[in-house]
C-alpha positions as CSV (number, residue, x, y, z in Angstrom):
1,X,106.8,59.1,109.4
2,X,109.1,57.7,106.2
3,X,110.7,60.4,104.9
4,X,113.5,61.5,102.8
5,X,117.2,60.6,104.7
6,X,118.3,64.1,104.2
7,X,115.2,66.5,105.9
8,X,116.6,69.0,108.3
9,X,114.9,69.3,111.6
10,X,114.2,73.2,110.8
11,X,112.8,75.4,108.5
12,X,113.2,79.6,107.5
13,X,109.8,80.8,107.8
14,X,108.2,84.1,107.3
15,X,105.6,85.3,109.9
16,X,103.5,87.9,109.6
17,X,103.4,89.9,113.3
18,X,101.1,92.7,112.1
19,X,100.2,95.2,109.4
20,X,103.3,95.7,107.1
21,X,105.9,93.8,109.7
22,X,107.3,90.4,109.0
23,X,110.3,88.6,109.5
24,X,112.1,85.4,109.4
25,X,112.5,82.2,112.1
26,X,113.8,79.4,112.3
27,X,110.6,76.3,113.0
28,X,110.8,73.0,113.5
29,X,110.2,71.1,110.2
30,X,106.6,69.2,110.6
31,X,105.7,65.8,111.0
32,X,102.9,64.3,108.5
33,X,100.1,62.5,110.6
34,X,98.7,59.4,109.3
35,X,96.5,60.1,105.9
36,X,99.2,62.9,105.6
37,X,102.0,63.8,103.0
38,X,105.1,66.5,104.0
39,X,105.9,68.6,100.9
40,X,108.6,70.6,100.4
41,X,107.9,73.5,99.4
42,X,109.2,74.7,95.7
43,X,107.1,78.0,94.3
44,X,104.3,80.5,96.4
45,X,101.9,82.6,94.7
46,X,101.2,85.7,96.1
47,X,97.7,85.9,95.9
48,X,95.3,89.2,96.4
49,X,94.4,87.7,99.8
50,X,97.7,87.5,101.1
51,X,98.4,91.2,100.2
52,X,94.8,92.1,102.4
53,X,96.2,90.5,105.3
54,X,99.7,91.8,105.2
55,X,98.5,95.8,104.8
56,X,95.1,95.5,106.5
57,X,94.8,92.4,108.7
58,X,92.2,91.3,107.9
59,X,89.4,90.3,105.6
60,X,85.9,90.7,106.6
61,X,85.8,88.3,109.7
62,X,88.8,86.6,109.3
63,X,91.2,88.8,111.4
64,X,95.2,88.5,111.5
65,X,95.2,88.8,115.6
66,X,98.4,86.7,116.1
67,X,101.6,86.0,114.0
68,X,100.8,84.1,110.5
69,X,102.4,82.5,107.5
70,X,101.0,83.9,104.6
71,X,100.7,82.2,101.2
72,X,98.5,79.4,99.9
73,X,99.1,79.4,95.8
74,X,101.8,76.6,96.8
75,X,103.6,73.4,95.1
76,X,106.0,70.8,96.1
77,X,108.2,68.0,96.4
78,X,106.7,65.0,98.5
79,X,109.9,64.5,100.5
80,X,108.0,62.0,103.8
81,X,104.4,60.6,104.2
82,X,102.4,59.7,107.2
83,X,101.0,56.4,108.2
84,X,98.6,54.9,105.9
85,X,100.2,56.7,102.8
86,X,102.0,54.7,100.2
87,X,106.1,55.8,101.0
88,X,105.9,55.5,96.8
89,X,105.0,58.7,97.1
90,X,108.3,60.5,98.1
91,X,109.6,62.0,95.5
92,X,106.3,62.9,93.5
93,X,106.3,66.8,91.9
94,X,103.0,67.7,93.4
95,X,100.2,70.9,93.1
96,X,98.3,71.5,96.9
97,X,95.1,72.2,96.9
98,X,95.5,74.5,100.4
99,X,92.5,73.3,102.5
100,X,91.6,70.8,104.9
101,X,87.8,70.2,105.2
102,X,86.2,68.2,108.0
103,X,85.1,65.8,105.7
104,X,81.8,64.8,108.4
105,X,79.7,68.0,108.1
106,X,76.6,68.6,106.3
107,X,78.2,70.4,103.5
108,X,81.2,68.1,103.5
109,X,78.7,64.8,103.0
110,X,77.2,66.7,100.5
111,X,80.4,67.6,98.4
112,X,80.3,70.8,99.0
113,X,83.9,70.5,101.5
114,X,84.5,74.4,100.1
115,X,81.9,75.5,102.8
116,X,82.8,73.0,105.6
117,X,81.9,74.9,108.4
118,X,85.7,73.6,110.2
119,X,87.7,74.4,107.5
120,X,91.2,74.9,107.8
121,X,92.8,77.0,105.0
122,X,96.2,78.0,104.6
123,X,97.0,80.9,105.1
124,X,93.4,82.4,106.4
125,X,93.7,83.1,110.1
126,X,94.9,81.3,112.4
127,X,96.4,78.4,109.8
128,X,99.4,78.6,108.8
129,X,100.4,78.9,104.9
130,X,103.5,78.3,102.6
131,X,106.4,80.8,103.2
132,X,108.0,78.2,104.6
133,X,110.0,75.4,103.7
134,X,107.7,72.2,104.2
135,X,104.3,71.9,105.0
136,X,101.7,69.0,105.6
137,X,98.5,68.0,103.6
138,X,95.6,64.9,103.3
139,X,97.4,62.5,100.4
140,X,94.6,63.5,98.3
141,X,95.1,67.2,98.4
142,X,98.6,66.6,97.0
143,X,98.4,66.0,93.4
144,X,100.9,65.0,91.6
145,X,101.7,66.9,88.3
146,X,103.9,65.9,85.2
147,X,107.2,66.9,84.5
148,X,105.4,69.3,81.9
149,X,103.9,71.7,84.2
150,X,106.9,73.5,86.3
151,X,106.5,74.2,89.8
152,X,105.7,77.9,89.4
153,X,102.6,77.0,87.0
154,X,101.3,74.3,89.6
155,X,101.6,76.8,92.1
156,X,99.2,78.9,89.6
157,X,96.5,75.7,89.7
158,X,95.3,77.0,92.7
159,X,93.9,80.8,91.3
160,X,92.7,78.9,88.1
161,X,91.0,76.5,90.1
162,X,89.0,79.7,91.1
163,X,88.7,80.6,88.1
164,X,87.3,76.5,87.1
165,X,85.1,77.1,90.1
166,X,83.4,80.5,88.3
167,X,83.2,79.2,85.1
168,X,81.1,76.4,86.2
169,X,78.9,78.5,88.3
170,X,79.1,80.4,85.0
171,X,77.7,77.3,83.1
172,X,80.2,78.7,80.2
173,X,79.1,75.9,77.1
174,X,80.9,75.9,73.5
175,X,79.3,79.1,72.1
176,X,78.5,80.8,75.4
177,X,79.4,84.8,75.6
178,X,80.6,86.3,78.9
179,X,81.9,89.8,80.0
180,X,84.8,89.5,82.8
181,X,85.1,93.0,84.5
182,X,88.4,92.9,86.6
183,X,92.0,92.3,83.9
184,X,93.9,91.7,86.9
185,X,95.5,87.9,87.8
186,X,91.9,86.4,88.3
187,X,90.2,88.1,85.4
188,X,93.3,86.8,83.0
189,X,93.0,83.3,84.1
190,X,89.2,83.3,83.7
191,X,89.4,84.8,80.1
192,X,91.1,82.2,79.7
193,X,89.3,79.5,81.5
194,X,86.6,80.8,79.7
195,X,88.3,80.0,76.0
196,X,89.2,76.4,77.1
197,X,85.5,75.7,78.0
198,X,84.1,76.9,74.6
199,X,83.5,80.7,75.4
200,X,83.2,82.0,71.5
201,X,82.5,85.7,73.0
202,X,85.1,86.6,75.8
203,X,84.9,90.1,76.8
204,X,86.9,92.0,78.9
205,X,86.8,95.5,80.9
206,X,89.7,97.2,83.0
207,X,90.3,100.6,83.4
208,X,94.1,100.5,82.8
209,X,94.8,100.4,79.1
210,X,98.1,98.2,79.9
211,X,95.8,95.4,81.5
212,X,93.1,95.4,78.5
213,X,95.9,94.9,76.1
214,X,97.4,92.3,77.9
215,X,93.7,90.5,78.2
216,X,94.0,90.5,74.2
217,X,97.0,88.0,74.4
218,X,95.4,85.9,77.4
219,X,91.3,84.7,75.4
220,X,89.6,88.0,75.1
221,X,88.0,88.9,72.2
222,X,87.1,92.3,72.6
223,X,88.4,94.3,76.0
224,X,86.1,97.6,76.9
225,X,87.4,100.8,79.0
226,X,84.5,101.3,81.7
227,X,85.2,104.6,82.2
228,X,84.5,105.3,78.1
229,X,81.9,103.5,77.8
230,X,79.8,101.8,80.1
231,X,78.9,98.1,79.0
232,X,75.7,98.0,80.0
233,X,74.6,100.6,76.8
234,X,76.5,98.7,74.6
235,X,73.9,96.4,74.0
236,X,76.4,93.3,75.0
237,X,73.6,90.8,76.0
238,X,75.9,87.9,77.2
239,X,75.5,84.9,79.0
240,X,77.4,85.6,81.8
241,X,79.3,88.2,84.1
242,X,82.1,87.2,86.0
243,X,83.1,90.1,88.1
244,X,87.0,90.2,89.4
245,X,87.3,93.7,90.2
246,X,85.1,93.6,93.8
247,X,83.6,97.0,91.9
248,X,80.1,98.0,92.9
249,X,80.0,100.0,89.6
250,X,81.3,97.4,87.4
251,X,78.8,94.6,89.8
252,X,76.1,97.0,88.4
253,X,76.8,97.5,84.8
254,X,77.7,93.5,84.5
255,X,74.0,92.4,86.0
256,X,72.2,95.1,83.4
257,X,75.0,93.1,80.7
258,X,73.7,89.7,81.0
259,X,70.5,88.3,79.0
260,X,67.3,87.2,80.4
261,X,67.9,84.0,82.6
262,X,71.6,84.9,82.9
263,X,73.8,84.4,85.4
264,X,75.9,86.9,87.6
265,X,79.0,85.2,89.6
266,X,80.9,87.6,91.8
267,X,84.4,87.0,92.7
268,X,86.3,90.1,93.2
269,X,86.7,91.3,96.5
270,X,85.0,94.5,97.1
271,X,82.9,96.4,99.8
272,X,81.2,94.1,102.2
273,X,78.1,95.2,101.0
274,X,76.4,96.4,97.8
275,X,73.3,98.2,96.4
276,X,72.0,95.7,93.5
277,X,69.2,96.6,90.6
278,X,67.0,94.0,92.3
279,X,64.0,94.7,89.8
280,X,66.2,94.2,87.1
281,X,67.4,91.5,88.4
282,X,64.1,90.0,89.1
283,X,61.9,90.7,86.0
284,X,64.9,89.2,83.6
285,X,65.6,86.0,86.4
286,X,69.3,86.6,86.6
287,X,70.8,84.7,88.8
288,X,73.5,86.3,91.2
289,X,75.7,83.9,92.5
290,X,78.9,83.6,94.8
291,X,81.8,81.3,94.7
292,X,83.9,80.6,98.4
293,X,87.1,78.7,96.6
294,X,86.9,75.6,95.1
295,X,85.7,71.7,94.4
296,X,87.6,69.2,92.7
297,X,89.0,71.4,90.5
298,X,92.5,70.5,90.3
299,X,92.3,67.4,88.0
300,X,90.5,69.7,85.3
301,X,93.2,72.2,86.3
302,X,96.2,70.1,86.0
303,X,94.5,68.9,82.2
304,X,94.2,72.4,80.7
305,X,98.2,73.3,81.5
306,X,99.4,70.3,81.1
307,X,97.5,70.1,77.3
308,X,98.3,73.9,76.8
309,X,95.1,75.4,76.8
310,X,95.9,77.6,79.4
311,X,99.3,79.5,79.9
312,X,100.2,80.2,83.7
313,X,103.6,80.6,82.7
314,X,103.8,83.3,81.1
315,X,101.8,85.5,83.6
316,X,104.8,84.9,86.5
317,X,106.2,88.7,86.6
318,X,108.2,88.5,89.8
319,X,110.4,86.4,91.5
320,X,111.5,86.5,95.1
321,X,113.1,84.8,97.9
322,X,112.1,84.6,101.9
323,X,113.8,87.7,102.4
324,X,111.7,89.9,100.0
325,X,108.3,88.6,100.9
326,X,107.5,92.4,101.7
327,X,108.6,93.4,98.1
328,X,106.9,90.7,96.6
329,X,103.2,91.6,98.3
330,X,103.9,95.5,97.3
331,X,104.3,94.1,93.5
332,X,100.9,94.7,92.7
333,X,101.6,97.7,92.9
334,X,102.9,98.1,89.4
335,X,100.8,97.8,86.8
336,X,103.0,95.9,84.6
337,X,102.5,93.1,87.6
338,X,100.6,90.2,87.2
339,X,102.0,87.3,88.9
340,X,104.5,87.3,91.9
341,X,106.3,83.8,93.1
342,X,108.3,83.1,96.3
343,X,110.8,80.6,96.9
344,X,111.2,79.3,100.6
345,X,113.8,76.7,99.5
């Protein structure tokens, strides 16, 4: 492996060892295989996923049964490279897209690598994720940002790239209206997703006043309290629904939002299962939808920060260090949180 001259043989890590206990070791620094980068790591996310794991263990079948590094929201400096990667590389400011596909699947030949069936994920059980201070990943699934974006906002690309992925499945034109039910990180960065792509009508529904407020300043154009009002009798007829709440109540009231031929996209996670209004669903074709992460969305991801269109920025509300990964999954705990960030380094 070339690398930097100055890479320590070890690393501080934090480990999850079970619900609501973690500490720190010390682990060897790892070695990028050929096709490989090894990024330092700069700024962590803490995303909703991470904060399942650490107080429940689990989500649906994925099941924290031995000691894991949490955190997949990550970015980096590429400080060595692997065989068959240009040593031009060290030194790049780079955005990792957390996932290594099989690449020799059925859904992987079809470019659909989200759903490889031997996925490795950071951070979803048993892969390791970023709390750490390097980590490996395929050259390609290292993209290098400009000196524009910071490290905490290319740490973001990775829950906008969700937010990419819905707004696709969305099929959000110039013009297009959509209701978002969820003002938490994912519903932010899809309002305002949904502004870059053309959305004319973005509207927005939270229960807490704080979050609809803040929605305002992040692409929505008209924010709704649920509990007030329910949208579907305000007539709101949009194009799409986005849920990020994982609400069966708001799932219900966005379907009986959306227009004949519609489309439903659910995001949020919620109870396993859900009772939907199937006839209404049928006799106006909606179509209800799923996204499982994300396709090539970093390049679009990297354009829309990088040309201002979206703000990741300004939704970074905490900052910690290795020792305060506990504080920093409790943050969402606040309302006024939006965004936490760890530093490993």
């Amino acid at each position: 492996m070339a690398s930097s001259p100055t890479l320590p043989t070890t690393m501080r890590t934090s480990v999850l060892l079970k619900q609501q206990e973690l500490t720190i070791e010390d682990r060897p620094v790892p070695t990028a295989r050929a096709g490989e980068v090894l990024v330092e790591v700069a700024a962590v996310g803490v995303c909703g996923s991470d904060v399942h794991y650490y107080r429940e263990g689990r989500i649906g079948d994925f099941i924290v049964d031995a000691p894991l590094v949490l955190g997949h929201e990550l970015s980096g400096t590429i400080v060595g490279v692997g065989v068959d990667v240009d040593p031009a590389r060290i030194g790049e400011r780079v955005a990792v897209e957390p996932q290594r596909p099989c690449r020799l699947c059925r859904e992987c030949r079809a470019g659909r690598y989200n759903l490889c069936s031997k996925m490795e994920f950071y951070a979803t059980p048993p892969i390791d994720g970023a709390f750490c201070g390097y980590v490996t990943i395929q050259t390609e699934f290292a993209h290098a940002i400009p000196d524009s974006v910071s490290f905490e906002a290319a740490a973001l690309l990775e829950p906008l790239s969700v937010a990419i992925a819905s707004i696709r499945k969305a099929q959000i034109v110039p013009g297009s209206s959509i209701l978002i039910a969820g003002a938490g990180p994912i519903g932010i960065i899809t309002a305002q997703t949904a502004r870059a792509f053309g959305a004319s009508e973005i509207i927005v529904s939270d229960l807490i006043a704080a979050k609809r407020q803040r929605a305002l300043k992040f692409g929505a154009t008209r924010v709704i309290d649920p509990v007030a009002e329910d949208p579907a009798t305000l007539g709101l007829d949009v194009n799409a629904f986005i849920d990020a709440s994982g609400s069966a109540r708001a799932v219900d009231s966005g379907i009986r939002s959306v227009r004949p031929a519609g489309t439903v996209v659910l995001v949020g996670l919620g109870n396993p299962e859900m009772i939907l209004p199937v006839s209404h669903i049928q006799n106006l074709e909606i179509t209800v939808t799923g996204i499982f992460r994300y396709v090539d969305t970093w390049p679009t991801a990297i354009h829309l920060v990088a040309s201002g269109q979206v703000d990741l920025d300004s939704l970074v509300t905490g900052k910690f260090d290795l020792e305060h990964v506990a504080e920093a999954l409790d943050s969402d705990r606040n309302d006024d949180s939006l965004k936490s960030i760890v530093y490993p380094n």
